[in-house]
C-alpha positions as CSV (number, residue, x, y, z in Angstrom):
1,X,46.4,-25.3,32.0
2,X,49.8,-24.1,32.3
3,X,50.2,-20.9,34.4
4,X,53.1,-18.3,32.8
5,X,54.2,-16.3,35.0
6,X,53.5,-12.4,33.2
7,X,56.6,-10.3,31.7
8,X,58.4,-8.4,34.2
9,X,57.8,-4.3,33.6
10,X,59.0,-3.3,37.4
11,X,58.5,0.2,38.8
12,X,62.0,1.1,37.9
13,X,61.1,0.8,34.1
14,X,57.8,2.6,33.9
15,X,60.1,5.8,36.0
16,X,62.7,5.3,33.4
17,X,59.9,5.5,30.4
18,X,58.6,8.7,32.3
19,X,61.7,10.3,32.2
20,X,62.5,9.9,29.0
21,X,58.8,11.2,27.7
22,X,59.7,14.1,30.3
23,X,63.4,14.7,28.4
24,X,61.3,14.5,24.7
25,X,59.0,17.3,25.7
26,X,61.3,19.6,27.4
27,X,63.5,19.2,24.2
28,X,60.9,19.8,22.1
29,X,59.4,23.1,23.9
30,X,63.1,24.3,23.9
31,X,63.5,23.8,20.4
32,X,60.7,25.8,19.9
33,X,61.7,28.3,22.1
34,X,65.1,28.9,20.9
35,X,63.2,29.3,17.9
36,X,61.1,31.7,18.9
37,X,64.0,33.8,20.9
38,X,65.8,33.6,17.6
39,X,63.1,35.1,15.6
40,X,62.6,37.9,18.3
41,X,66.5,38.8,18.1
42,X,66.4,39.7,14.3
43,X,63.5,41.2,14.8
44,X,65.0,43.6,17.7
45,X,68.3,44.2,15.5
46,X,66.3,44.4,12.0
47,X,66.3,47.9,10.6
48,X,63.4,47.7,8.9
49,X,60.6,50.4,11.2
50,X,57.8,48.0,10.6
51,X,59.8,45.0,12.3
52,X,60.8,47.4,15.0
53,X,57.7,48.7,16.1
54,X,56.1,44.9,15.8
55,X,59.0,43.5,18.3
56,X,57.5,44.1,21.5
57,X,53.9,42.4,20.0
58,X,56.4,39.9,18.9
59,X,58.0,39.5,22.5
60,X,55.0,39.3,23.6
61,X,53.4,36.8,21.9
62,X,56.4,34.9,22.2
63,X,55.9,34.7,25.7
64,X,52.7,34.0,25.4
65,X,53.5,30.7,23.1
66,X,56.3,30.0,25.7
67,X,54.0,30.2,28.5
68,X,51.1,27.4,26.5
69,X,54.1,25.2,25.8
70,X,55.0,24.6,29.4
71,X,51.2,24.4,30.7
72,X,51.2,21.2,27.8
73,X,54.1,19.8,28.6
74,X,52.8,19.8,32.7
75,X,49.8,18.7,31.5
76,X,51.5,15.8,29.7
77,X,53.8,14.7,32.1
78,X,51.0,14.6,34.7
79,X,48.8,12.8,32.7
80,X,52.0,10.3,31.7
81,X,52.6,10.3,35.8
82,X,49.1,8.8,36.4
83,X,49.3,6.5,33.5
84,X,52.7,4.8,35.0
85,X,51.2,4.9,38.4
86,X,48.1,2.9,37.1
87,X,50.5,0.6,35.7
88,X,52.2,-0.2,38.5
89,X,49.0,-0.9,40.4
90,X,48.0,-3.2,37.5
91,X,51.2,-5.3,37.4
92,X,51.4,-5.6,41.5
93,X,47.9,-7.2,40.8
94,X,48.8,-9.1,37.9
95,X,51.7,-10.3,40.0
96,X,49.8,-11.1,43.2
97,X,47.4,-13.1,40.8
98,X,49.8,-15.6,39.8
99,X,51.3,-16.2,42.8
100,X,47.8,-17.3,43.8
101,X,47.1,-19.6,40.9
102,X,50.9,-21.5,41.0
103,X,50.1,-21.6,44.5
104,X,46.7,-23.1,44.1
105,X,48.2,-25.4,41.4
106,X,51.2,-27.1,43.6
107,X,48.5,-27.6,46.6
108,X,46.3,-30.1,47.7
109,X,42.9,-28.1,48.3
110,X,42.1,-31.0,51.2
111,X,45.2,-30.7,52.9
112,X,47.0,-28.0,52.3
113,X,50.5,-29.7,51.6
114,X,52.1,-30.2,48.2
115,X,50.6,-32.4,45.4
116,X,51.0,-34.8,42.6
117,X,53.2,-32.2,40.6
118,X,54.6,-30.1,43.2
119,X,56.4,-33.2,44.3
120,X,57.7,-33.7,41.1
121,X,59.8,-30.7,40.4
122,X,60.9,-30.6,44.0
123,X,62.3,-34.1,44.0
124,X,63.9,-32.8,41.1
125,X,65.4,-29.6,42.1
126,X,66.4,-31.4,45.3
127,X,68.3,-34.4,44.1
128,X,70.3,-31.7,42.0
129,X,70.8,-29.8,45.4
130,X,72.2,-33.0,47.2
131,X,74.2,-33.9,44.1
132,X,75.9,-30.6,43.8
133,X,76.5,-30.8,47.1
134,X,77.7,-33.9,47.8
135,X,75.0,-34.0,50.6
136,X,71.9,-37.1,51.1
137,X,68.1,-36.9,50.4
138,X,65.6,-39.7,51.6
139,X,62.1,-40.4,50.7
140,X,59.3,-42.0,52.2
141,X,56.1,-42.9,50.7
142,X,53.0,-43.2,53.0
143,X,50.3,-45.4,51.9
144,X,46.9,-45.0,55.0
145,X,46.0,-48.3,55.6
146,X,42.2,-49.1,55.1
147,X,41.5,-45.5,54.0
148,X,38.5,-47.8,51.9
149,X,36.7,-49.1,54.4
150,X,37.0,-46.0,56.5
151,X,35.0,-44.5,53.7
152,X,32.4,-47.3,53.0
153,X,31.6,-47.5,57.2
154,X,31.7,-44.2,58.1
155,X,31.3,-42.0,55.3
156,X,33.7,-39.9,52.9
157,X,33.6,-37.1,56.0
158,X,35.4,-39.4,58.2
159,X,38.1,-40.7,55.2
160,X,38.6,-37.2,54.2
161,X,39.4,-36.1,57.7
162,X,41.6,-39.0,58.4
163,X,44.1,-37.8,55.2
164,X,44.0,-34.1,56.7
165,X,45.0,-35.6,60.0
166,X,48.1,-37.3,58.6
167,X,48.9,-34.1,57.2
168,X,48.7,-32.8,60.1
169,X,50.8,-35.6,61.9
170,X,53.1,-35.2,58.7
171,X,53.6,-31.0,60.0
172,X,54.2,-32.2,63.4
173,X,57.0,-34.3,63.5
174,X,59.3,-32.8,60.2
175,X,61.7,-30.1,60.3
176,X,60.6,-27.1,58.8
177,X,63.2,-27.9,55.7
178,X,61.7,-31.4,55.0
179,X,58.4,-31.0,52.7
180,X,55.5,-33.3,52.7
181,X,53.3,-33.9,49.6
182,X,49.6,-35.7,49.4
183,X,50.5,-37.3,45.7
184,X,47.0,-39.5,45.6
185,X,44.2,-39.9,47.2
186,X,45.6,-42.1,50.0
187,X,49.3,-41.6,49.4
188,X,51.4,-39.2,50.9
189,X,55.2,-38.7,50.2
190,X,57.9,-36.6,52.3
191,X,61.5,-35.6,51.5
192,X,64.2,-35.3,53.8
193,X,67.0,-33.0,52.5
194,X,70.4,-34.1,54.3
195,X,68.7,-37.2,55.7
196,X,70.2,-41.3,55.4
197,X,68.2,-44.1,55.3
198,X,69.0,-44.8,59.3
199,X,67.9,-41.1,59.7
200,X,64.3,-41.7,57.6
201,X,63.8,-44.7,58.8
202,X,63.8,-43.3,62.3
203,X,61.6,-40.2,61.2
204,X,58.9,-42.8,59.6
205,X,58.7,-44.4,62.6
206,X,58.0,-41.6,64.6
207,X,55.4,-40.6,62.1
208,X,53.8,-44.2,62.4
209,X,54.0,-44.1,66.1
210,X,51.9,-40.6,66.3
211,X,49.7,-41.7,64.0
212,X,49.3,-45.2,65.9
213,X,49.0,-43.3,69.3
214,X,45.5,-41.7,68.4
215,X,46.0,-38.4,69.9
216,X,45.1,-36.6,67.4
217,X,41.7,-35.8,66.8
218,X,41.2,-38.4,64.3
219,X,38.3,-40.9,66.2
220,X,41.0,-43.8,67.1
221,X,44.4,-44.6,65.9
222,X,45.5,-44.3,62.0
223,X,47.5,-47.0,60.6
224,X,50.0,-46.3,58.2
225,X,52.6,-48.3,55.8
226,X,55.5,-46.4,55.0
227,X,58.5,-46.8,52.3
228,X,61.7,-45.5,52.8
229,X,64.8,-44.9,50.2
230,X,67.5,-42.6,49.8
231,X,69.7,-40.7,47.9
232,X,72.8,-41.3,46.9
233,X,72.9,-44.6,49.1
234,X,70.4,-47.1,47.2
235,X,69.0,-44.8,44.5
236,X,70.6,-42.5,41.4
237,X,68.1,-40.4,40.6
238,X,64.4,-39.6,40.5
239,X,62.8,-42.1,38.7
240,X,64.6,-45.0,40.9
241,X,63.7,-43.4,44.1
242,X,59.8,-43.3,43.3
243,X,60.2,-47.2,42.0
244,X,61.8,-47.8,45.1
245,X,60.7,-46.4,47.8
246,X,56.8,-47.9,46.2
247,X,58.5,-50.9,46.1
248,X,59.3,-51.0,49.8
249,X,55.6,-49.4,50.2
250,X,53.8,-52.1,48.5
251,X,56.2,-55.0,50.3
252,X,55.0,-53.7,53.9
253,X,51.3,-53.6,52.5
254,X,51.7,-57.3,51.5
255,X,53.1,-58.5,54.6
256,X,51.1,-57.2,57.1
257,X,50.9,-53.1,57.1
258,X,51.0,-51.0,59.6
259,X,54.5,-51.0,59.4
260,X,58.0,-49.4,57.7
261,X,59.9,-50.7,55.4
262,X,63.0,-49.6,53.7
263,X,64.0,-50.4,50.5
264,X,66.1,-53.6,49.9
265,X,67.6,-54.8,46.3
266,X,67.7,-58.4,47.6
267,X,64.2,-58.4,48.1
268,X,62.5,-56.5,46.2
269,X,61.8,-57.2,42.5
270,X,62.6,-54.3,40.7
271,X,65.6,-53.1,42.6
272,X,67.5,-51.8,39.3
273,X,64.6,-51.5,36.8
274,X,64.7,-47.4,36.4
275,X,61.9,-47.3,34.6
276,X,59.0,-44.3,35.8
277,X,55.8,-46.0,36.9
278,X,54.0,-44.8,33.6
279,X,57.0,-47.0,31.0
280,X,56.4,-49.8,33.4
281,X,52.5,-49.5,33.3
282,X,53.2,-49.4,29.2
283,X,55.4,-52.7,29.8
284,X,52.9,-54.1,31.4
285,X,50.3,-53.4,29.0
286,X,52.3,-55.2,26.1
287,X,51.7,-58.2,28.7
288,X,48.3,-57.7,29.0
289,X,47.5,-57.3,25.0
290,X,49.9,-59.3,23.7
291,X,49.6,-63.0,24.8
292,X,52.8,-62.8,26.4
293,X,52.6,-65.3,29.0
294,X,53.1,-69.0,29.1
295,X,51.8,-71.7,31.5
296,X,53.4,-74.1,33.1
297,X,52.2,-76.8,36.0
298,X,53.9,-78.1,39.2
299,X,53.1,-81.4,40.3
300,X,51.4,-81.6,44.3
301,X,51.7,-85.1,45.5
302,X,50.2,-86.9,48.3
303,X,52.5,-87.5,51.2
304,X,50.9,-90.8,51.8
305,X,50.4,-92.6,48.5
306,X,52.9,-90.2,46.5
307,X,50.8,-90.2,43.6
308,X,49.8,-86.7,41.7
309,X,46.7,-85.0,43.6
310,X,46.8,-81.9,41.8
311,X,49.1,-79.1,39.8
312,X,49.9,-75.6,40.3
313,X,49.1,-73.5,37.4
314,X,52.2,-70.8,37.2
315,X,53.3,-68.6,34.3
316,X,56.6,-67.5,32.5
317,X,57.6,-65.2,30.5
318,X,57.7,-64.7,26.6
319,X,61.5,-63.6,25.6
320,X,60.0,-59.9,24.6
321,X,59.1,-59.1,27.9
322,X,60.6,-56.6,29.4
323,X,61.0,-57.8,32.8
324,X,64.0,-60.2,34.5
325,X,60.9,-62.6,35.6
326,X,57.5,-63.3,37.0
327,X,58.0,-61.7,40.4
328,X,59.5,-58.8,39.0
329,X,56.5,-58.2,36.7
330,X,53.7,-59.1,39.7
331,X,56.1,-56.6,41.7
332,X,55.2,-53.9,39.0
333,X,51.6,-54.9,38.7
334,X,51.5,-53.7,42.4
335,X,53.0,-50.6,42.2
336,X,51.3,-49.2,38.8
337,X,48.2,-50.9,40.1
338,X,47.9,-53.2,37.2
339,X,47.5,-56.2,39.6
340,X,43.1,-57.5,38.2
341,X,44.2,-57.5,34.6
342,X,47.7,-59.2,35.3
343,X,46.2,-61.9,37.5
344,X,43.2,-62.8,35.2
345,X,45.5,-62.6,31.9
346,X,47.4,-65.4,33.8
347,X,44.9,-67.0,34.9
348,X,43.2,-67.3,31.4
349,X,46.8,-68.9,30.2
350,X,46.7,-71.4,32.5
351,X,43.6,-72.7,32.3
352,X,43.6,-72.7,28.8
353,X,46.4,-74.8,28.9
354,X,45.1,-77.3,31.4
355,X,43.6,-79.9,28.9
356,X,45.6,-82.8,30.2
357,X,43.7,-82.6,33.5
358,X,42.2,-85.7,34.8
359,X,39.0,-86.3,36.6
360,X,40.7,-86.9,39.8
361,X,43.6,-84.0,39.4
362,X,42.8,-80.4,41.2
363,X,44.2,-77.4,39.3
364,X,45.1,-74.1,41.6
365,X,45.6,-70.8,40.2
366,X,46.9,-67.3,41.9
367,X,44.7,-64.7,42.7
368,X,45.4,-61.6,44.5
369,X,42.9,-61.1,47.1
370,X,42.8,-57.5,45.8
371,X,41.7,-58.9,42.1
372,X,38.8,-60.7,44.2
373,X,37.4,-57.3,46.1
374,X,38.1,-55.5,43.2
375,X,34.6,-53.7,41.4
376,X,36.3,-54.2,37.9
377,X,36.6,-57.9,38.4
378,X,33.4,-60.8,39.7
379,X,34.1,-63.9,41.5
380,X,31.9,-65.7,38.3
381,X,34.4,-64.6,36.1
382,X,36.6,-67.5,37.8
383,X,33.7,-70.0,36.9
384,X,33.4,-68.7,33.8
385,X,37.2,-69.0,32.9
386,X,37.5,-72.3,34.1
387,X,34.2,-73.9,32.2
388,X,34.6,-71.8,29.1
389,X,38.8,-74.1,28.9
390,X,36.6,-77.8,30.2
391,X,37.7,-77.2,33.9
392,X,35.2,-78.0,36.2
393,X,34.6,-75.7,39.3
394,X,35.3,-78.8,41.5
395,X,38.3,-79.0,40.1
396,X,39.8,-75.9,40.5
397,X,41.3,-73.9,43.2
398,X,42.1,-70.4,43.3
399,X,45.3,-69.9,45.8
400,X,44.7,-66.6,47.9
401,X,48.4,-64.7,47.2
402,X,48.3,-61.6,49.5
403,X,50.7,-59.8,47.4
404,X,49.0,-56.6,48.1
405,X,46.9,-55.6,51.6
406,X,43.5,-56.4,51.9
407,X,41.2,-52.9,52.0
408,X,37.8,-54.8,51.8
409,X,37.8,-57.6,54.0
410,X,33.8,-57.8,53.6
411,X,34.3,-58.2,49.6
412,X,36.8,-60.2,49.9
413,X,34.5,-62.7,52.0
414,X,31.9,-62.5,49.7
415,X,33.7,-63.2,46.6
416,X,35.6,-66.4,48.3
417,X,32.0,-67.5,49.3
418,X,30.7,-67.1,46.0
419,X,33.8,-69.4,44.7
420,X,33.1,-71.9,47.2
421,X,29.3,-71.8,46.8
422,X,30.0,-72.9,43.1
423,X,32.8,-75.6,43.9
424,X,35.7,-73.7,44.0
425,X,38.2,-74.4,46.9
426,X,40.2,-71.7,48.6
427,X,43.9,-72.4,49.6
428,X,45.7,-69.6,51.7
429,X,49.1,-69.6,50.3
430,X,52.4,-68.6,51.2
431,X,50.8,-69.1,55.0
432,X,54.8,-68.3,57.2
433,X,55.5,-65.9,54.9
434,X,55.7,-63.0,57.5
435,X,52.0,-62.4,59.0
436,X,50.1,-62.0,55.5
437,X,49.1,-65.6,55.4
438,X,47.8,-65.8,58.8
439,X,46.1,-63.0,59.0
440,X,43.8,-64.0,56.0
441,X,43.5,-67.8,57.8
442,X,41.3,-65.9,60.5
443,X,39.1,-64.0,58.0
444,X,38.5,-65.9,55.3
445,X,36.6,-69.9,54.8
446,X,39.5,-71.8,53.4
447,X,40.3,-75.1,52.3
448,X,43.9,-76.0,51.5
449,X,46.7,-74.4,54.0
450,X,50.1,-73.7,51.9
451,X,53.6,-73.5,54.2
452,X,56.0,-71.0,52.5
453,X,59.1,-72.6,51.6
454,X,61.6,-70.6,54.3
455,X,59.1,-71.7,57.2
456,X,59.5,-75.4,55.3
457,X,63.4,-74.8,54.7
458,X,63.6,-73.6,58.8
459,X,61.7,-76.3,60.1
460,X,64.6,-78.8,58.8
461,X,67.1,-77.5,60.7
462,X,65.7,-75.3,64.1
463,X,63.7,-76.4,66.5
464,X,61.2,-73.4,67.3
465,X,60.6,-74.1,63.1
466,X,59.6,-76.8,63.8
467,X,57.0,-76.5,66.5
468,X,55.4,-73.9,64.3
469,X,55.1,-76.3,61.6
470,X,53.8,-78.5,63.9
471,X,51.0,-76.3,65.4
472,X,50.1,-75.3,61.7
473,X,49.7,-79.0,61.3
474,X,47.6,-79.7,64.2
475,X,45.5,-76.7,63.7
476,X,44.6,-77.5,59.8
477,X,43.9,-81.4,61.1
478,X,41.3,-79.7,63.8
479,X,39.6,-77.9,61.4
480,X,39.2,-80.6,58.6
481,X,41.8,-78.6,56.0
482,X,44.5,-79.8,53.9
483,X,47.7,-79.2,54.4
484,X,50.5,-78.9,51.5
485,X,54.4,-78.1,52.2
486,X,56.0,-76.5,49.3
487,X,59.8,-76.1,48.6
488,X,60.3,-79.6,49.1
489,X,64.1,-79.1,47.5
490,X,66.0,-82.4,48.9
491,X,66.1,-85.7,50.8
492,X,66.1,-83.8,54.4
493,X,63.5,-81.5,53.7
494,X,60.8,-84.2,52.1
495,X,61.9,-86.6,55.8
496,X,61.0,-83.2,58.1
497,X,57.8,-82.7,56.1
498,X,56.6,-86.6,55.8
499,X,57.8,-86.7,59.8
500,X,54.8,-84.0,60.0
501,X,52.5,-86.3,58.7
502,X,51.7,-83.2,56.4
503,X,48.7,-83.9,53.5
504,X,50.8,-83.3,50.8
505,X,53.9,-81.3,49.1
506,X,55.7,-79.7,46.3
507,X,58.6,-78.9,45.2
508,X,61.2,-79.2,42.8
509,X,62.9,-82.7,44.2
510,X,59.3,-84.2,43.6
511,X,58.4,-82.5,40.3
512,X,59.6,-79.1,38.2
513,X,57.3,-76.9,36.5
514,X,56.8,-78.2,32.9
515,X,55.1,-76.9,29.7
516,X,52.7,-80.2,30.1
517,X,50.2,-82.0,32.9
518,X,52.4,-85.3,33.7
519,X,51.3,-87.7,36.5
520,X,54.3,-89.8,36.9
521,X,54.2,-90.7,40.6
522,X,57.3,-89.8,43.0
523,X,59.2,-92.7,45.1
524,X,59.4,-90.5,48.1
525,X,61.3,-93.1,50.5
526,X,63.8,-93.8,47.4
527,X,63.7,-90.2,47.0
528,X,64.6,-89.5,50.6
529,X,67.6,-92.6,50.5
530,X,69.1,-91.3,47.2
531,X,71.5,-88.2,46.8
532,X,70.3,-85.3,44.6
533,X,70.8,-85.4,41.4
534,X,73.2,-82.3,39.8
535,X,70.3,-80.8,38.4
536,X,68.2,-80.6,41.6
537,X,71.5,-79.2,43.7
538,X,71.7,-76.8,40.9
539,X,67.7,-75.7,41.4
540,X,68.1,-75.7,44.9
């Protein structure tokens, strides 16, 4: 309901309206008056006896009429008085009441700082502030890390108290010109007037660090991810410094949390898509409905026989869609919280395409871990999928992508050993890829390690690399688990790997994506002795 603030009748007005009821009757009783001295005059000068001897009654009665006008007009003003004074009373009230209610609708009732829509026409009103002014304005988005679980283990009590302590935290360590917002129900955002990113980046990590520290009241220490952006440096106006700055959120979420991240176009996906988050939810949606997605497979070969073990299932995009590529789109998912119906819409493309697989061939698809603990999505679902298109669950393997934080660890167990129970295997992908990888290696049964392709592309060329691909190595050899090197590009990087001994690899000098399952087998040491060819330089 939209609260109007009521028409503005001030004191001033109602004394104005007063007066001029006052002026009207004392006009009117002197008009009447006059007329009545007038009357009395030719009487007093007429010379007809009659008149003469009636002009003192007359006078009198004049008086007398004179005297009732005046005691109505008092009455009248008095009673016009009270009226105006009632109405002031009224409209202070009236006033004082809607100050309440826009109050109560720009605040969160757990918290006490700004919401959802308070935000919104600050950021507004503030970017035109900084623009007129020349001057900066930074943002950061707080996401509290594990807010979920918090909930589940301890109760709603203890989540609830957790958010007003980061308000609390958020009060503590702004100036009293910067304005902090609770804008979901584990998100938090906080503008900076006059602020750079150095400047926010600074203030987000003293707000991590108190939060961290535990001294607060809160049962232990919060962990928080923050993203940072600013204006005019990296954004241009309101819709790209809410893309951003989530951007830079949900890229700290998926590589480990507990941190802060600023915003970075290299990096992140949608670095010039100004789009709000609702269009790109829409764009999104056309995805989702619309078939929009095409499969295509990437040949893994053994490192020992360099025959075809297996393909992983990826997707592109149709020309309509309205994103530069896959990551881009995934990147949106995140941030619009699209990710279950994104992953299992690719997932259903690839396996439906999959009919070339042979008996011996494994097929891995991408699942977020967050599509796995997710209520609106079961593990069967996967089994289903993959025997409804004549993949066997043997066959398959879903490849844990931790594009997004885990918040149920516990689910997330459950669902992988519900996979595995039915055949499935796991593969933690993407494992050098700052700490996401790793961390899910100690939680979660796996089968398959996956290197990232900088830890890959590192390991050619620097020493402590190497050792870390080594130890990676040594530990998936210990625990019985396959392990496959991807971003195997050229000659050097396939010698480094096969010098590993590493189970197997991928990449585009062994095999590019294609529209079609093809087994051809790769000559890895004539591979390794020949130069690249112009179209693998040009991948690379």
């Amino acid at each position: 309901m939209l609260i109007q603030r009521p028409r503005q009748v001030d004191t001033a007005s109602a004394r104005a309206i007063e007066a001029l009821a006052v002026r009207g009757s004392l006009a009117s009783y002197l008009v009447a008056l006059g007329a009545l001295v007038a009357f009395g005059v030719l009487v007093a000068v007429s010379s007809e006896p009659r008149l003469a001897v009636a002009g003192p009654m007359i006078g009198a009665g004049i008086a007398v009429v004179a005297a009732a006008l005046t005691i109505i007009v008092a009455v009248q003003v008095r009673r016009l008085r009270r009226h105006v004074d009632e109405l002031d009373g009224e409209l202070s009230e009236l006033r004082q009441a809607y100050d309440r209610a826009r109050l109560d609708a720009l605040l969160d009732g757990l918290t006490g700082l700004g919401n959802h829509r308070a935000f919104q026409e600050d950021l507004d009103s503030r970017i035109a502030v900084a623009r007129a002014d020349g001057a900066s304005l930074a943002l950061l988005m707080l996401d509290v890390d594990d807010l979920k679980k918090m909930n589940d283990e301890r109760g709603h009590a203890a989540g609830d108290q957790a958010l007003r302590t980061v308000a609390q935290i958020l009060r503590a360590n702004l100036r009293p010109t910067d304005r902090a917002y609770r804008i979901g129900g584990d998100e938090f955002a906080v503008l900076l007037p006059g602020r750079d990113l150095d400047d926010a980046e600074m203030t987000a990590n003293h707000v991590l660090a108190a939060a961290l520290s535990g001294n607060h009241g809160a049962g232990g220490a919060l962990s928080l991810t923050i993203g940072v952006t600013a204006f005019p440096e990296l954004s241009s106006g309101r819709r790209q410094m809410i893309i951003q700055a989530d951007a830079a959120l949900y890229s700290g979420k998926r590589h480990g949390r507990t941190t802060v991240e600023r915003f970075d176009p290299c990096r992140h996906g949608i670095a010039h898509d100004t789009r709000t988050l609702d269009e790109l939810a829409a764009a999104i949606e056309q995805v989702v409905v619309g078939d929009l997605l095409r499969p295509v497979y990437q040949p893994i070969f053994s490192l020992q026989s360099g025959q075809v073990i297996g393909f992983e299932g990826l997707v592109r995009l149709s020309p309509e869609v309205e994103f530069a590529d896959p990551s881009s789109l995934f990147i949106a998912a995140e941030a619009t919280r699209r990710t279950v119906e994104l992953d299992v819409v690719s997932a259903t493309a690839v396996l439906a395409g999959a009919r070339e697989l042979r008996p011996g061939d494994y097929l891995a698809i991408n699942l977020s871990p967050r599509t796995l603990e997710s209520d609106a999505f079961s593990p069967l679902e996967v089994v289903a999928l993959a025997r409804r298109f004549g993949v066997p669950p043997t066959q398959l393997v879903v490849e844990l992508t931790e594009r997004e934080a885990v918040e149920d660890m516990g689910r997330l167990q459950a669902a992988v050993a519900t996979l595995r129970r039915h055949g499935v295997r796991i593969a933690i992908d993407d494992v050098g890829a700052g700490n996401a990888g790793l961390r899910l290696m100690s939680s979660v049964e796996f089968d398959i390690m996956k290197i990232d392709l900088s830890l890959v592309r590192a390991g050619a060329h620097h020493e402590p690399s190497e050792a870390v691909l080594r130890a990676l190595g040594g530990l998936a050899r210990e625990r019985g688990r396959k392990i496959v090197a991807e971003g195997i590009e050229s000659p050097d990087l396939l010698e480094a790997v096969l010098e590993l001994r590493y189970d197997a690899g991928q990449g585009y000098l062994l095999g590019r994506p294609s529209d079609e399952i093809r087994t051809e087998p790769a000559q890895l040491f004539d591979l390794i002795a020949s130069p690249l060819d112009e179209a693998t330089t040009s991948a690379a």
